[in-house]
C-alpha positions in Angstrom: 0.0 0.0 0.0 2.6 2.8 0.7 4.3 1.7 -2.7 1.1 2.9 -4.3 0.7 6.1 -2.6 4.5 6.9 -3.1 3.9 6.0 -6.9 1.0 8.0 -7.2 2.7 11.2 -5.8 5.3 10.8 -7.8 3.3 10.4 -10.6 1.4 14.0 -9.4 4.6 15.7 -8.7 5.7 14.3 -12.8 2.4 16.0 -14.1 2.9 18.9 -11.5 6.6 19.6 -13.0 5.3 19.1 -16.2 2.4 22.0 -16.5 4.9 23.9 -14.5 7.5 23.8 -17.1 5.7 23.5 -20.2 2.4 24.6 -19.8 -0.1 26.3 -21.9 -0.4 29.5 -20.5 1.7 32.7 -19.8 3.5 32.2 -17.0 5.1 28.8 -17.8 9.0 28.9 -18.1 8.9 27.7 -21.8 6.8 30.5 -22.6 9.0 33.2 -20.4 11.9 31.9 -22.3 10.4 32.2 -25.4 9.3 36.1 -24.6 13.2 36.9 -23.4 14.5 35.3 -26.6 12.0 37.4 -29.1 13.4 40.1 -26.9 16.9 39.2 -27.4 16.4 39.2 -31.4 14.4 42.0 -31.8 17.3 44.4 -29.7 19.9 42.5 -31.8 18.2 43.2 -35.0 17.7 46.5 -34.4 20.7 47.7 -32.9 23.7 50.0 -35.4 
C-alpha cells in the first residue's frame, strides 16, 4: 500500500513539474523563455 501512494505522488509531482514547465499559459518557463528570446532578437536586429 505505501508503494502505491509513493507512486502516485510521484506520478502528481511528474504532471505537477510538467504544467509547471511546459504549460499552456503565460506564466510557464517555456513561454517566459520564449518572450526573453523574441526580446533578445528584436534588440539585436535593431541595434547600429
Amino acid at each position: 500500500m505505501k508503494q502505491i501512494i509513493i507512486m502516485a505522488a510521484m506520478i502528481a509531482l511528474g504532471i505537477a513539474i510538467f504544467r509547471l514547465i511546459a504549460g499552456g499559459d503565460d506564466s510557464s518557463v517555456l513561454s517566459v523563455m520564449k518572450g526573453v528570446w523574441e526580446q533578445e532578437i528584436e534588440m539585436w536586429t535593431n541595434s547600429p
